[in-house]
Structure formats: C-alpha cells, structure tokens
N, CA and C atoms as a LAMMPS dump frame, in Angstrom:
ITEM: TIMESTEP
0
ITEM: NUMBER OF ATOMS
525
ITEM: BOX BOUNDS ff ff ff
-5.0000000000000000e+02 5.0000000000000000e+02
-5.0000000000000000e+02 5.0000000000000000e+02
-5.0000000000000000e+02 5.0000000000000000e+02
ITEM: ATOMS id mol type element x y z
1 1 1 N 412.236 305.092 55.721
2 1 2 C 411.575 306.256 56.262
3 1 3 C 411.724 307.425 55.292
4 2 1 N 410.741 308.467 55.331
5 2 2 C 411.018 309.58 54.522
6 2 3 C 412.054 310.304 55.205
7 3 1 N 412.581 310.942 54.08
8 3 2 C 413.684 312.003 54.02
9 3 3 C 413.336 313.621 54.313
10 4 1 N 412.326 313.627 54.195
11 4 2 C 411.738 315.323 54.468
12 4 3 C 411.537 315.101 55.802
13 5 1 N 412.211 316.366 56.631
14 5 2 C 412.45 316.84 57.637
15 5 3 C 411.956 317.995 58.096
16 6 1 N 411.316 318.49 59.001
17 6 2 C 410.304 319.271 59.195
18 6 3 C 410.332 319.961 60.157
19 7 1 N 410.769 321.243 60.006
20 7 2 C 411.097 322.103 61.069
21 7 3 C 409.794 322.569 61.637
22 8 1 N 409.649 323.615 62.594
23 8 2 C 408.946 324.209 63.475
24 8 3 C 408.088 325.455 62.389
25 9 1 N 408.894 325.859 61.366
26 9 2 C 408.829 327.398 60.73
27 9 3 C 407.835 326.374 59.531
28 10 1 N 407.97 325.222 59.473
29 10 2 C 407.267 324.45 58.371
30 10 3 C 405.685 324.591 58.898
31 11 1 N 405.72 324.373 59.938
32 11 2 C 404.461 323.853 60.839
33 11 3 C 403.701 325.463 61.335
34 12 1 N 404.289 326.257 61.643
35 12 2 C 404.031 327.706 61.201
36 12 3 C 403.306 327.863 60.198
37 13 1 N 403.801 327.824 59.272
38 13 2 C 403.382 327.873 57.734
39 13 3 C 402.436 327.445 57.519
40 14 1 N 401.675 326.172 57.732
41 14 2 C 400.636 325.055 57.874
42 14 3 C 399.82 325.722 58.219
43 15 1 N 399.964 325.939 59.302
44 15 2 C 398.808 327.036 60.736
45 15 3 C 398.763 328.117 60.103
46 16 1 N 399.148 328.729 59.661
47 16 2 C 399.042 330.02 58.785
48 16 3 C 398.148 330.039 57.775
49 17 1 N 398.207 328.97 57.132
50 17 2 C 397.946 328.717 55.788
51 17 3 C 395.83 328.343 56.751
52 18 1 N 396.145 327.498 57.081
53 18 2 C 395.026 327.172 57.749
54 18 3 C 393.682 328.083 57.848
55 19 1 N 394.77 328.748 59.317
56 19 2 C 393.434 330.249 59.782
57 19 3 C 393.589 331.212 58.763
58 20 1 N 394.221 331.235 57.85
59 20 2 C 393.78 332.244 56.588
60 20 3 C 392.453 331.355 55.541
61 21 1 N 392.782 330.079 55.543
62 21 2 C 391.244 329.239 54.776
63 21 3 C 390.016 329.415 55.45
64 22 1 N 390.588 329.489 56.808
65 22 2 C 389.483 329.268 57.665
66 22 3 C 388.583 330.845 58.095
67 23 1 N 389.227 331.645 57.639
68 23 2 C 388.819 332.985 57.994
69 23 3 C 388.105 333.337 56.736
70 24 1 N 388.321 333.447 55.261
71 24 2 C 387.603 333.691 54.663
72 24 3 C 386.564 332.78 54.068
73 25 1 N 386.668 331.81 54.272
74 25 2 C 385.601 330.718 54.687
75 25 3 C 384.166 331.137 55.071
76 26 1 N 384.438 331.735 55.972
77 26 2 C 383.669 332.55 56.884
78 26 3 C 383.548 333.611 56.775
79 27 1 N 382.201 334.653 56.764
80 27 2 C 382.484 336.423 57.087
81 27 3 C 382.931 336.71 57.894
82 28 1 N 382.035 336.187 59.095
83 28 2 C 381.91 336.205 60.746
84 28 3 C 383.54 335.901 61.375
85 29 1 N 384.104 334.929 60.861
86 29 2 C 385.583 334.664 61.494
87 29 3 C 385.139 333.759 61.753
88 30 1 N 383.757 332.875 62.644
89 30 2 C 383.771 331.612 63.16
90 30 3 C 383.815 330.334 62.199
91 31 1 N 384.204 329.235 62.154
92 31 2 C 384.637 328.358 61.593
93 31 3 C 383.16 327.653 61.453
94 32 1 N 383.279 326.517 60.666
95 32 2 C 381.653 325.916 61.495
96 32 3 C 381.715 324.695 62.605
97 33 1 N 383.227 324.162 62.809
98 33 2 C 383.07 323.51 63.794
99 33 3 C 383.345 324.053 64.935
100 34 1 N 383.591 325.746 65.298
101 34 2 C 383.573 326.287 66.556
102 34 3 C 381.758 326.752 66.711
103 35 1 N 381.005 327.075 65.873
104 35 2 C 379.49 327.058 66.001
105 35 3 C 379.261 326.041 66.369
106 36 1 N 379.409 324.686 65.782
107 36 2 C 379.11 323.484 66.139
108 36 3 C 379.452 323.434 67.718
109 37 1 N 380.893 323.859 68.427
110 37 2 C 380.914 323.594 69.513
111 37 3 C 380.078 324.234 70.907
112 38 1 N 379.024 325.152 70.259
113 38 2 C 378.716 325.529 71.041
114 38 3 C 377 325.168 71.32
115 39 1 N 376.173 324.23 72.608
116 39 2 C 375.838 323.236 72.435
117 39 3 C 374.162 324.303 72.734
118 40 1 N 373.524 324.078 71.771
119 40 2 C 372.191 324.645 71.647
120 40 3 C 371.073 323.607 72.507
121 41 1 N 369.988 324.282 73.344
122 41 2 C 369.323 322.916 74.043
123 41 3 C 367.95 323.951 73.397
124 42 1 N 366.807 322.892 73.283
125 42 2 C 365.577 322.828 72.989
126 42 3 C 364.65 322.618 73.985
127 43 1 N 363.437 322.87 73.974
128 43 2 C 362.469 323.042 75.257
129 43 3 C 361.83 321.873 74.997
130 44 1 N 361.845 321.102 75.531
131 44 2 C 361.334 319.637 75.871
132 44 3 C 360.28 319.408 76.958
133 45 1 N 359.01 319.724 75.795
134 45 2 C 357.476 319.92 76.473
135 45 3 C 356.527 318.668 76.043
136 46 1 N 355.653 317.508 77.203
137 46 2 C 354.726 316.901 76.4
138 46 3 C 353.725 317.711 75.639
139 47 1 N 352.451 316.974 75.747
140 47 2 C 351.552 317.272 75.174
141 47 3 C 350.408 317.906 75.554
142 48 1 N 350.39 317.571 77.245
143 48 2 C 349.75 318.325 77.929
144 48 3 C 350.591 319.768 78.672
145 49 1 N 352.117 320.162 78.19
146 49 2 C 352.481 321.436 77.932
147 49 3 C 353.32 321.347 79.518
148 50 1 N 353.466 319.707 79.926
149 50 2 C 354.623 319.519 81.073
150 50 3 C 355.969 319.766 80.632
151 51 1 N 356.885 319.825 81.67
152 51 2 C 358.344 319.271 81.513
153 51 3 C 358.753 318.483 81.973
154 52 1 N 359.125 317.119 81.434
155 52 2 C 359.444 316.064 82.85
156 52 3 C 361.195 315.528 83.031
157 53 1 N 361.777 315.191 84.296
158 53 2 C 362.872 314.742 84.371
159 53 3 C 362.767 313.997 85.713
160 54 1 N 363.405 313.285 85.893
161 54 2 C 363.798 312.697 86.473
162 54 3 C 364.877 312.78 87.527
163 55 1 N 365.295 313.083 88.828
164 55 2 C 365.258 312.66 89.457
165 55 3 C 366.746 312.171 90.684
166 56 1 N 367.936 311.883 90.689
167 56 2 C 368.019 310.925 92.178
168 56 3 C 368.993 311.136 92.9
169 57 1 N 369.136 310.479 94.126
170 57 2 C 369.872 311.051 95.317
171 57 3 C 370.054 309.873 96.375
172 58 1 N 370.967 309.395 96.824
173 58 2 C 371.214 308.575 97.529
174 58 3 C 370.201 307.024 96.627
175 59 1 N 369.336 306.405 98.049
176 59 2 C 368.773 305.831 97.105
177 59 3 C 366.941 305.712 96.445
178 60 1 N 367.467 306.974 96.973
179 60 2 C 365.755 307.812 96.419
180 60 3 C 365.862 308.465 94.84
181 61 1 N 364.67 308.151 94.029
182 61 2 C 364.4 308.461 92.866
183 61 3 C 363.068 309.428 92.53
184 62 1 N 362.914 310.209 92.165
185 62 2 C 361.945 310.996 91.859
186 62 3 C 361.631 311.214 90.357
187 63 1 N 360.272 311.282 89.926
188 63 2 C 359.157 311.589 88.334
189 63 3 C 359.133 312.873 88.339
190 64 1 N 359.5 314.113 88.424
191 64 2 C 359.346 315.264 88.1
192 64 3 C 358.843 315.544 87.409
193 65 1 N 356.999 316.614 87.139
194 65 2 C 356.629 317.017 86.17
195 65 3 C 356.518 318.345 86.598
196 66 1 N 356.849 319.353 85.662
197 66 2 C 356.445 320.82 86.101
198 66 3 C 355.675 321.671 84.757
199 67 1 N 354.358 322.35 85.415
200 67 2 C 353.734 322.922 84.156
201 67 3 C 353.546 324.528 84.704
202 68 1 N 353.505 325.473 83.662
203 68 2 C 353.282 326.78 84.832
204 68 3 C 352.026 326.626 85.372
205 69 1 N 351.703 327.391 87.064
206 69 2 C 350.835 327.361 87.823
207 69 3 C 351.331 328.427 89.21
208 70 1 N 350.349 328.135 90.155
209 70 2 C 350.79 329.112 91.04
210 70 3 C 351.566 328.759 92.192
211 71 1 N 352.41 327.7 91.678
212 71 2 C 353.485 327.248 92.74
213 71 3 C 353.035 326.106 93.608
214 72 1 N 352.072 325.308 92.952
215 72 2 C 351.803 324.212 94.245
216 72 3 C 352.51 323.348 93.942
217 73 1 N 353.461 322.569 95.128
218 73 2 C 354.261 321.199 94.627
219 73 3 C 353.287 320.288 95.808
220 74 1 N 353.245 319.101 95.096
221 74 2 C 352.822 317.828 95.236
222 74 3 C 353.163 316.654 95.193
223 75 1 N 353.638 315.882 96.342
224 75 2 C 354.811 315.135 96.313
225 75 3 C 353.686 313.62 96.871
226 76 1 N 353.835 312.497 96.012
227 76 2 C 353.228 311.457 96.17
228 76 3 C 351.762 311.412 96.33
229 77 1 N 350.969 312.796 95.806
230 77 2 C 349.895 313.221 96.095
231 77 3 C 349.847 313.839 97.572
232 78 1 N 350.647 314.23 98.191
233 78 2 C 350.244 315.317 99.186
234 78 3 C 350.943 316.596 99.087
235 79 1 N 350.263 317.351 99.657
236 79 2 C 350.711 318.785 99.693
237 79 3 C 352.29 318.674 100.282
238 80 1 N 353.386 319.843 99.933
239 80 2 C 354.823 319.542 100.295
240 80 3 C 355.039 319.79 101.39
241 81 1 N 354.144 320.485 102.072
242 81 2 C 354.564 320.436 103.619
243 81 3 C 354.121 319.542 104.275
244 82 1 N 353.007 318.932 104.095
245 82 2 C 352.687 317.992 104.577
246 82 3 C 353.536 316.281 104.673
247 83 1 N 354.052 315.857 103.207
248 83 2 C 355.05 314.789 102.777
249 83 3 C 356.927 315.308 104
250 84 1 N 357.034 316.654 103.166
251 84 2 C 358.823 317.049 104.186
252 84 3 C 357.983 318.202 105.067
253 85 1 N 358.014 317.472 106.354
254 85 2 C 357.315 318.352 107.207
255 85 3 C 358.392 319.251 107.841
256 86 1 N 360.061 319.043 107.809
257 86 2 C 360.979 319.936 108.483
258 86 3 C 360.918 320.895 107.713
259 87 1 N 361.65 322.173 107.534
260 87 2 C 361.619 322.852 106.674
261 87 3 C 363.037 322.912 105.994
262 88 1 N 363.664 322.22 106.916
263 88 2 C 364.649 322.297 105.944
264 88 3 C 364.604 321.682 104.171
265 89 1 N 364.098 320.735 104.39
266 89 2 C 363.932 319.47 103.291
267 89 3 C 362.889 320.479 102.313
268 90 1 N 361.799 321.097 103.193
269 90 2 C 361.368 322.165 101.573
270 90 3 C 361.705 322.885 101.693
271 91 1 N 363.095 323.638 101.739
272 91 2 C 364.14 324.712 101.716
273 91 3 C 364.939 323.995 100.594
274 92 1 N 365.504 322.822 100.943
275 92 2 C 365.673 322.077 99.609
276 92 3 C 365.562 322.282 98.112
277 93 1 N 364.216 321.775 98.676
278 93 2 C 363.263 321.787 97.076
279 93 3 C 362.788 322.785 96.641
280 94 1 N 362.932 323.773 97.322
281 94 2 C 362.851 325.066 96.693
282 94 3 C 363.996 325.76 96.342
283 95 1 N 365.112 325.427 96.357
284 95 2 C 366.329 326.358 96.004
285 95 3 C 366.422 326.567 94.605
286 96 1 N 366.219 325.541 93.973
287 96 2 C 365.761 325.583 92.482
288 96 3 C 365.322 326.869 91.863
289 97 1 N 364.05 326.817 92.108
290 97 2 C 362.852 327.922 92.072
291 97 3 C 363.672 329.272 92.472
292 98 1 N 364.714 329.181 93.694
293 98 2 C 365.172 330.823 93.745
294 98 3 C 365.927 330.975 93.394
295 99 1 N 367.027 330.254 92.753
296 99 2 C 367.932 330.153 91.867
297 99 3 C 367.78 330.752 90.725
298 100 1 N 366.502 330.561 90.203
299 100 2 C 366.206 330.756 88.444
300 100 3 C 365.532 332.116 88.514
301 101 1 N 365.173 332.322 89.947
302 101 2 C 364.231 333.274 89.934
303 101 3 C 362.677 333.406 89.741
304 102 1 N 362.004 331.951 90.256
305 102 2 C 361.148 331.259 89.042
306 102 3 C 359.938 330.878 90.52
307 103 1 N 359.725 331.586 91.371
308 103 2 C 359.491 331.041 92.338
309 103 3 C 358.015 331.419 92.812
310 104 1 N 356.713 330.424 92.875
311 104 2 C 355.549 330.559 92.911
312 104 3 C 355.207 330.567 91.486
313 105 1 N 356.077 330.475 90.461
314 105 2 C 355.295 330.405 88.735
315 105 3 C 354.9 329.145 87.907
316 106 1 N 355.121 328.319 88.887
317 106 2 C 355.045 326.561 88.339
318 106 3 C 354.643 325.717 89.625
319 107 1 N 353.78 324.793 88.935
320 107 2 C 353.44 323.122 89.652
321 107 3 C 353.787 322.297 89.119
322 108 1 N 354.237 321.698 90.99
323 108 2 C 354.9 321.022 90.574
324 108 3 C 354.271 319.008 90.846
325 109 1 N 354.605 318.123 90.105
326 109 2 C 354.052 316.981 90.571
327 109 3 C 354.984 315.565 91.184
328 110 1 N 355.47 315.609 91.753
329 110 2 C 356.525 314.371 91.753
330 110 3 C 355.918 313.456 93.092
331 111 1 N 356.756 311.815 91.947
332 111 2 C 356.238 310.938 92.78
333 111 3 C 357.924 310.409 93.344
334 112 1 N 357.868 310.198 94.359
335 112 2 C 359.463 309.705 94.907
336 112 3 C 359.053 308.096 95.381
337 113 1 N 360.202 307.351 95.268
338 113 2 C 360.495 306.409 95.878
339 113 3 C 362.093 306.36 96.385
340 114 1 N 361.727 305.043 97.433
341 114 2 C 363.211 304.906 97.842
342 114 3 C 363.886 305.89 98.962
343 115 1 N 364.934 305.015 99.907
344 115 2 C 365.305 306.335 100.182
345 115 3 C 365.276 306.525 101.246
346 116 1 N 364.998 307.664 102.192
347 116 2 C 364.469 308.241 103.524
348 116 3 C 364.236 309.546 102.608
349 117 1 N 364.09 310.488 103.683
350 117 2 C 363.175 311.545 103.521
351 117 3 C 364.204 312.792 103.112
352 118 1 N 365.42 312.812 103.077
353 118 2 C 366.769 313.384 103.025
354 118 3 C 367.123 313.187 101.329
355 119 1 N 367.386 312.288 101.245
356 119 2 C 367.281 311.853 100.083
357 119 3 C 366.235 312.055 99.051
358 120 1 N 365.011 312.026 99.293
359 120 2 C 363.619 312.366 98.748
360 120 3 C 363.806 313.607 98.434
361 121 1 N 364.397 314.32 99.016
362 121 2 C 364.255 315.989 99.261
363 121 3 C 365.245 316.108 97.624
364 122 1 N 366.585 315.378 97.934
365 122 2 C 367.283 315.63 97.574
366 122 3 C 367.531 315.295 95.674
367 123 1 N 366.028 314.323 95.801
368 123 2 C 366.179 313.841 94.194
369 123 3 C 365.369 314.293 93.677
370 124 1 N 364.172 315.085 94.172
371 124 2 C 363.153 315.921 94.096
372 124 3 C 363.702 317.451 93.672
373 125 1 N 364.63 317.859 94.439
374 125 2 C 365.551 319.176 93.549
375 125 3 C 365.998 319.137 92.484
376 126 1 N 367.112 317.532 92.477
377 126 2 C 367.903 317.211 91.353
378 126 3 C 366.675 317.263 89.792
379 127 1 N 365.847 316.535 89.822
380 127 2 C 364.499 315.887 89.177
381 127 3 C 363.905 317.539 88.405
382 128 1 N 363.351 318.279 89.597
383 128 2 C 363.237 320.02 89.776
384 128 3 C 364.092 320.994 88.832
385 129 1 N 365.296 320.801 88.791
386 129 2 C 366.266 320.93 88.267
387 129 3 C 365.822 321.15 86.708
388 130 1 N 366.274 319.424 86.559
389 130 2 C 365.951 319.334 84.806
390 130 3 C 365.216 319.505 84.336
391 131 1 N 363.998 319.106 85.024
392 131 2 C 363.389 319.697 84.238
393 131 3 C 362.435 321.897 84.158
394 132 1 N 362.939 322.141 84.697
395 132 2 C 362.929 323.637 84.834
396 132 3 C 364.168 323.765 83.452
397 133 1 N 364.867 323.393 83.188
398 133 2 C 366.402 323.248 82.134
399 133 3 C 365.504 322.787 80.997
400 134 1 N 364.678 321.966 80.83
401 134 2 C 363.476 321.261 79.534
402 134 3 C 362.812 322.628 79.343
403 135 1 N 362.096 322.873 80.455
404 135 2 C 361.187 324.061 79.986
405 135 3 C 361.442 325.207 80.057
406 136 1 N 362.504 325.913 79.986
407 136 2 C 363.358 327.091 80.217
408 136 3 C 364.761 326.653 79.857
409 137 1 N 365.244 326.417 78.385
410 137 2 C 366.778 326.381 78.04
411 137 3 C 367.154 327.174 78.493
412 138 1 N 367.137 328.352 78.421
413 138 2 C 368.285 329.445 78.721
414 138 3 C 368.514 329.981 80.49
415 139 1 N 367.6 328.961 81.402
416 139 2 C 368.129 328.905 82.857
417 139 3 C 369.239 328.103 82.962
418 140 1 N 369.34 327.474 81.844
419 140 2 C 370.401 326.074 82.219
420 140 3 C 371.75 326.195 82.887
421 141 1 N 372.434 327.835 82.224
422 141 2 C 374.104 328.072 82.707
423 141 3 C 373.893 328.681 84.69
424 142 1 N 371.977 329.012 84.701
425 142 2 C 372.399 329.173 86.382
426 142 3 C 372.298 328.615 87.157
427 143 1 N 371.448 327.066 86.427
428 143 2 C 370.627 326.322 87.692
429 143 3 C 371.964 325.426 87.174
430 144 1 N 373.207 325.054 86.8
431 144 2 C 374.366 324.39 86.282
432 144 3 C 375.298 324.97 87.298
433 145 1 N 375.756 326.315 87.189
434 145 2 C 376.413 327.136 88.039
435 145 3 C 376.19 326.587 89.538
436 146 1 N 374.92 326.818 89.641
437 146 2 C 374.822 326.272 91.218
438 146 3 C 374.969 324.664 91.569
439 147 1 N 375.107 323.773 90.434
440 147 2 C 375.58 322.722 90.894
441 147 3 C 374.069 321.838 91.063
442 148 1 N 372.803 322.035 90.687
443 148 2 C 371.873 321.499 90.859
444 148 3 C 371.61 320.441 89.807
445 149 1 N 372.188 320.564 88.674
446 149 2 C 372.141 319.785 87.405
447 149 3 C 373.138 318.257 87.874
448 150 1 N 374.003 318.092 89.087
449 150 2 C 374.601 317.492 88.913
450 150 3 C 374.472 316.502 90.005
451 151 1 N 374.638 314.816 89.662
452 151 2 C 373.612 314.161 90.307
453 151 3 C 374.806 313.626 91.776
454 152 1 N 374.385 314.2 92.776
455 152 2 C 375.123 313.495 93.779
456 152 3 C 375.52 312.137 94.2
457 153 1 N 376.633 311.958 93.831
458 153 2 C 377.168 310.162 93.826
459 153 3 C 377.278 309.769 94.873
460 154 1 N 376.976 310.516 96.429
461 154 2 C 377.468 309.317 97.496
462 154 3 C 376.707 309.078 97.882
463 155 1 N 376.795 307.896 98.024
464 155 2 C 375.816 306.773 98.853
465 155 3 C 376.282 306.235 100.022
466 156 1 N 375.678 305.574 100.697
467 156 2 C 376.222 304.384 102.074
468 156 3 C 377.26 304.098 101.717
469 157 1 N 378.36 303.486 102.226
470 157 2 C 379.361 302.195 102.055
471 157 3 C 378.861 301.126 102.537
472 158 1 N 379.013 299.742 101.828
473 158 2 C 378.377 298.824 102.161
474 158 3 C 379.493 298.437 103.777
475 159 1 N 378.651 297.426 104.175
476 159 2 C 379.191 296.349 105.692
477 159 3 C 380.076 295.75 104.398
478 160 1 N 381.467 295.49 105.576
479 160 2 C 382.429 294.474 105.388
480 160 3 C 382.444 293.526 106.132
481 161 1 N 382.664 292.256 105.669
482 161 2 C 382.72 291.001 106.596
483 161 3 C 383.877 291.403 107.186
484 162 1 N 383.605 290.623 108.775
485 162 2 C 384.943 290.648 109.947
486 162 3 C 385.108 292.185 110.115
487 163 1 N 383.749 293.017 110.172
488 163 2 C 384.018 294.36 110.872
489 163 3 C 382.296 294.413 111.243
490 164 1 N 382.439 295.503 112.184
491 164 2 C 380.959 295.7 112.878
492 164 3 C 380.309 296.438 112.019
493 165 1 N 380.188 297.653 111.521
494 165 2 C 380.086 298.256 110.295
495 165 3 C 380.898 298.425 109.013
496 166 1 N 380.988 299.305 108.18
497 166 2 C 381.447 299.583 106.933
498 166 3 C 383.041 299.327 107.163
499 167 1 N 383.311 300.38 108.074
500 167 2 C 384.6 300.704 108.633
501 167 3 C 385.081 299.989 109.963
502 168 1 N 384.11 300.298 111.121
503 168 2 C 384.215 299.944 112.89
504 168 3 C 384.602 298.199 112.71
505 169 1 N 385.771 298.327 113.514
506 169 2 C 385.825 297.178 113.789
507 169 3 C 385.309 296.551 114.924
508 170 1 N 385.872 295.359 115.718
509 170 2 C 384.483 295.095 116.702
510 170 3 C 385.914 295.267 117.775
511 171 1 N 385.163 295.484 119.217
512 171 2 C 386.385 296.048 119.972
513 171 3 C 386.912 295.165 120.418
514 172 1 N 388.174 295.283 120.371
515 172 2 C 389.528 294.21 120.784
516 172 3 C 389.506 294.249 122.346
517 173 1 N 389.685 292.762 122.601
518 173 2 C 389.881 292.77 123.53
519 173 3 C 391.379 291.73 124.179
520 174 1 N 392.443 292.431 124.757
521 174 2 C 393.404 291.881 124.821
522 174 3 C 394 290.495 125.646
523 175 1 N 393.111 290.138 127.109
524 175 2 C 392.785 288.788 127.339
525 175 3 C 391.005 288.811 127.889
C-alpha cells in the first residue's frame, strides 16, 4: 500500500486549488458543467404548427393535439361537454388551461381510449399537460409545480385467488 497519508488540510488544499481553476476559467463564476446542469426544453411543434403528447391515467390513454384557437376541445370527435357530460370531469380538463393562464387560447383535439370516463378525464389533462409544456417551454416550472406533468400510478389491484375481491375475503362462517 502507499505510504502517503492524507490529512483533511490536504483535501482543503485540493478544493481550493479547484474553485480557484474553476473560477477563472470562467468570467461569469459558472463552471460549464453547472450551465450544463441546468436543463433547457425546446418547443416541439409539427408541421401543421400542433403540439402533441400523449396522455394516461388509470387504464385510459389519450392523443393530445393542441394548436392556438378559440378554446374548442374535442374529445373522440365530440364537443367536451357533450363526451364528460358531469362537470366535474371538464373541470378536470380544464385545470391545465387555468393553471398556465392559457384559457380559451387553444384547440384542443384528443382521441381517448380505455378506461371509464374518470380516467378519460384524467389522461386527457395529463396528455393537456405536455403538451401545452411542447408548445410553451417556459409554462413547464407551473404546470410541474401543480403536479400535472406527473403521470398518476394507481390503478385497480388485481382479484386474489381464495378471496372475494382484491382484499374481501368471503364471509366465514363458523358451523
């Protein structure tokens, strides 16, 4: 094994030596792998000047396209009140839109499958989401903040054999 032994005041020294390379390196003070860490996004538009993403929620999946317009969403080809007739479900799909502040300035087109109608709602925001984040980078830290960027993992629990449902067992009976 080596013989050099290496105190704390050594390792000081190192680090010292370091952020003094690393500072005049630079005018600014930033290094280039702290620029590097900071993650730049691009507007991700087809050709006909959409944004598209995708989508899902339980086990519903949604095509999200959004182009600016005067706010009509269109869900499997029908109008959105017509497809989520509660209002909660297009209370939903609109939180997006008031989130960003962005609300009546885009159409929208999505096709959903899968699912029930809860779920639909719910992958139709997620879907809503990204792509509003494609065509508007710099909404990304509010429609993120609110947690809309992020894809909800629970699903059903499946049936277990030798129980009535997931969990319920079947009721005991003692004679």
């Amino acid at each position: 094994m080596a013989e050099d032994k290496k105190t704390l005041e050594d390792l000081k020294e190192v680090t010292a030596e370091a952020v003094i390379a690393e500072v005049s390196a630079d005018d600014t003070g930033l290094s280039e792998a702290s620029e590097d860490a900071i993650p730049t996004y691009v507007q991700k538009i087809d050709a006909q000047g959409r944004a598209y993403a995708t989508g899902k929620r339980k086990g519903a999946i949604a095509r999200v396209w959004i182009k600016p317009g005067k706010g009509v969403i269109t869900v499997n080809g029908r109008e959105e009140a017509v497809y989520f007739a509660r209002p909660t479900l297009r209370m939903v799909i609109g939180q997006a839109f008031e989130i960003a502040g962005r609300v009546g300035q885009y159409d929208v087109i999505a096709t959903v499958s899968g699912g029930g109608l809860s779920g639909q709602a719910g992958a139709v925001r997620h879907g809503l989401s990204k792509a509003l984040t494609h065509y508007e980078p710099d909404l990304r830290p509010v429609i993120k903040a609110a947690g809309f960027l992020t894809r909800d993992a629970r699903v059903v629990e499946r049936k277990k054999y030798g129980r009535a449902k997931a969990r319920r067992s079947f009721q005991f009976s003692k004679r």
